[in-house]
Residue frames as qw, qx, qy, qz and C-alpha x, y, z in Angstrom:
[[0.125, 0.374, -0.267, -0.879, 115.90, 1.75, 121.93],
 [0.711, 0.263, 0.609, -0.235, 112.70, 1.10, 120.01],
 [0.427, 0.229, 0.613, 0.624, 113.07, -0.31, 116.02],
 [0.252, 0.431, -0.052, -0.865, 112.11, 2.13, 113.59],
 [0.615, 0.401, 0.642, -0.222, 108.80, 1.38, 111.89],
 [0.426, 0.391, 0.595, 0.558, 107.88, 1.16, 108.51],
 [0.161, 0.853, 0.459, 0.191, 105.74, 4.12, 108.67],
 [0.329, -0.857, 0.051, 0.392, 108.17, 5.90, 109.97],
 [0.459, -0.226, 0.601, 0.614, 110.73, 5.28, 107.01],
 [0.297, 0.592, 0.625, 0.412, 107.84, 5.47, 104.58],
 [0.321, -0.767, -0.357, 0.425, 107.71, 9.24, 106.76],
 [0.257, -0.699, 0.401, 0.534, 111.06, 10.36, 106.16],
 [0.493, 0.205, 0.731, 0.426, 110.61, 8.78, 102.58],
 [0.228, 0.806, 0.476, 0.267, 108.12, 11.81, 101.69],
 [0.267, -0.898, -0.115, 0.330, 110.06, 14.31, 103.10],
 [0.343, -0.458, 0.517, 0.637, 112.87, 13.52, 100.81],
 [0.664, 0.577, 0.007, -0.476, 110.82, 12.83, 97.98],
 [0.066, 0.349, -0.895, -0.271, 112.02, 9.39, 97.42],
 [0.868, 0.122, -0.051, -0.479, 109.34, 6.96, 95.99],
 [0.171, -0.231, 0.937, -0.200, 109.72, 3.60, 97.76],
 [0.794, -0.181, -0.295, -0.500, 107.57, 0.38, 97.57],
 [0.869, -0.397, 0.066, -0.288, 106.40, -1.93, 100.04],
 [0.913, -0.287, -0.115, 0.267, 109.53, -4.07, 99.78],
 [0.542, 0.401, -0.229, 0.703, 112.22, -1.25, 99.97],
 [0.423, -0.643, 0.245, -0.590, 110.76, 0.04, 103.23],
 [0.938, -0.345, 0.006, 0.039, 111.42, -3.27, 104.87],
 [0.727, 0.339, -0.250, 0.542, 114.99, -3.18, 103.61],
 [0.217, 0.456, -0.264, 0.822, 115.77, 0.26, 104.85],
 [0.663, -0.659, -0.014, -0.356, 113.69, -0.22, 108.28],
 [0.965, -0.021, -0.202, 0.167, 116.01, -2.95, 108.48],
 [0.744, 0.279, -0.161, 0.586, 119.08, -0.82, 107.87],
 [0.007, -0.638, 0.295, -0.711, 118.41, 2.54, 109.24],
 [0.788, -0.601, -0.025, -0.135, 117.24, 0.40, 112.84],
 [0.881, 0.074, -0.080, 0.461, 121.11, -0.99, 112.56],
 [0.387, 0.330, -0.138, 0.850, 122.81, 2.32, 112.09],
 [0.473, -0.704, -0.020, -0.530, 120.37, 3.87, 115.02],
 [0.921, -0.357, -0.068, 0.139, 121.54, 0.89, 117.15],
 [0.546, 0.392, -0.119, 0.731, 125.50, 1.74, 116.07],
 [0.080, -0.668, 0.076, -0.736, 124.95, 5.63, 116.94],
 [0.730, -0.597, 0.003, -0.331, 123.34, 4.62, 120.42],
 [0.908, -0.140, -0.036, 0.393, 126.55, 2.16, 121.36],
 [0.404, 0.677, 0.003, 0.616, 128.44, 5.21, 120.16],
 [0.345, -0.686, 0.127, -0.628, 126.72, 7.42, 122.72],
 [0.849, -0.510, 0.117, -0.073, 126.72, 4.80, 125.86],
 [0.758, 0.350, -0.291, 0.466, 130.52, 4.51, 125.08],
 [0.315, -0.180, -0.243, 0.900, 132.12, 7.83, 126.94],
 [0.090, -0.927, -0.119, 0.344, 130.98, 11.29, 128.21],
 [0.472, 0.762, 0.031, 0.442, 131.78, 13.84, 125.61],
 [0.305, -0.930, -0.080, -0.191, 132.61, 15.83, 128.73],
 [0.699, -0.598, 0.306, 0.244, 135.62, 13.58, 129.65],
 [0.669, 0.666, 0.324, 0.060, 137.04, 14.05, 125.94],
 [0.125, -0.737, -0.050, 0.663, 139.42, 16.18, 125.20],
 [0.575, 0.761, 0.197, -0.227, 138.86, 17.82, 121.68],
 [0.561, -0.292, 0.574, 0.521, 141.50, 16.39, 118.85],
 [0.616, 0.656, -0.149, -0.410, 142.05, 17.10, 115.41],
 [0.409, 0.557, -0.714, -0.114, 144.51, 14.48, 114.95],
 [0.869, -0.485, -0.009, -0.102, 144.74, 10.87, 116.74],
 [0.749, -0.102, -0.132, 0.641, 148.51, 11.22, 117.16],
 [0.233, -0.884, -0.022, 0.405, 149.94, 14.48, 118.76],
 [0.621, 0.517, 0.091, 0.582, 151.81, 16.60, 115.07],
 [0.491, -0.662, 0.065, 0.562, 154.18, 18.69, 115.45],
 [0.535, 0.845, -0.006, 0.009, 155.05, 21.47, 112.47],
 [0.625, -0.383, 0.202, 0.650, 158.88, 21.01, 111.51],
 [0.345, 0.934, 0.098, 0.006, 160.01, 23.70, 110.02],
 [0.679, 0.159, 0.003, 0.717, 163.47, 25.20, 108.72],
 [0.331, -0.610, -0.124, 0.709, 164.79, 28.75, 109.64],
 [0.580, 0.789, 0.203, 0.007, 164.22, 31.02, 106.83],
 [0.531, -0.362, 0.307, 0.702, 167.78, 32.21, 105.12],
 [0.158, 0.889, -0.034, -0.428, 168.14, 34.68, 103.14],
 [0.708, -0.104, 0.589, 0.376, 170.06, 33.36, 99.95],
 [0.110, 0.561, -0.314, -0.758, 170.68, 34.94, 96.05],
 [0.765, 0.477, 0.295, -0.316, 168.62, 34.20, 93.57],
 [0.649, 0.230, 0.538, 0.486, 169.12, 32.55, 90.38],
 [0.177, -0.514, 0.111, 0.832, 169.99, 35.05, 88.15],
 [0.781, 0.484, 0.358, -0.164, 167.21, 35.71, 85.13],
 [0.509, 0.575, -0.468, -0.437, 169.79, 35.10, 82.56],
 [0.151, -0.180, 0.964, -0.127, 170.36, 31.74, 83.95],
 [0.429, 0.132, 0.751, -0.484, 166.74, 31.22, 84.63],
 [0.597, 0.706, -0.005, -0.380, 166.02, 32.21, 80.64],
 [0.033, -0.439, 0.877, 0.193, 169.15, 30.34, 79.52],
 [0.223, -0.052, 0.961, -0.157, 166.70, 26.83, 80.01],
 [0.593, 0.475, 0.499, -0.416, 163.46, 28.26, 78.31],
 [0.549, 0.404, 0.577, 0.450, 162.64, 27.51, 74.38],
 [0.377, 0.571, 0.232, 0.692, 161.82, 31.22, 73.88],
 [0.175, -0.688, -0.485, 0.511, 162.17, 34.51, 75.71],
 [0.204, 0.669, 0.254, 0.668, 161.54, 38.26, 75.02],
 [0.059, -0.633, 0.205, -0.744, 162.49, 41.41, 76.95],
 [0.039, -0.199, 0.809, -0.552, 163.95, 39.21, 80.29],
 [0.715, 0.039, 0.474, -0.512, 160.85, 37.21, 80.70],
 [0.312, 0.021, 0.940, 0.136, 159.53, 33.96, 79.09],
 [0.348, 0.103, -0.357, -0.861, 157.89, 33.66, 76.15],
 [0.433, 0.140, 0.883, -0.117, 154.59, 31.58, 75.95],
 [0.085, 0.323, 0.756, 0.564, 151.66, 31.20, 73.44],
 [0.327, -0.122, 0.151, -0.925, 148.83, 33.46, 73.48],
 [0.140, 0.392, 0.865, -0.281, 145.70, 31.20, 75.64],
 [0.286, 0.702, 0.314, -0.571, 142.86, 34.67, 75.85],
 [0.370, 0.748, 0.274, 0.478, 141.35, 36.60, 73.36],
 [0.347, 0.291, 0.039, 0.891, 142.04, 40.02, 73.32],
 [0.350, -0.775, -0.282, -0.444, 138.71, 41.01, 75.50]]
């Protein structure tokens, strides 16, 4: 794979509109040739083809409970526990305006 040149970084440097000098294009020739090299080991690793497509690297399994049908708390209980209530509900402070 061939390095990537300065002029090529200084390239993609105007395209993003990032103003570089002379010694931060050596840096980042430096680095983006590394992470090109990386990617390319990546690719010469496996065929995507022999892959199969994961969303997890361990096989999950949802556990779930049966749903049950059970009686609620009753709302004088559930108003029994708040500081204030009014007409079977809970009282709070007013947040909004009035619009």
């Amino acid at each position: 794979m061939p390095e990537i040149t300065r002029e090529e970084v200084a390239h993609l440097a105007r395209l993003a509109r990032l103003a570089l000098d002379e010694a931060e294009l050596d840096v980042l020739a430096g680095q983006l040739d590394v992470i090109l090299g990386a990617v390319a080991q990546i690719a010469e690793v496996t065929d995507a083809a022999d892959v199969p497509p994961t969303s997890h690297a361990v096989p999950l399994e949802n556990v779930t409970r049966p749903d049950v049908v059970v009686a609620s708390l009753p709302r004088d209980a559930a108003l029994a526990g708040a500081p204030a209530a009014e007409e079977g509900r809970f009282r709070v402070p007013r947040i909004l305006d009035e619009e």
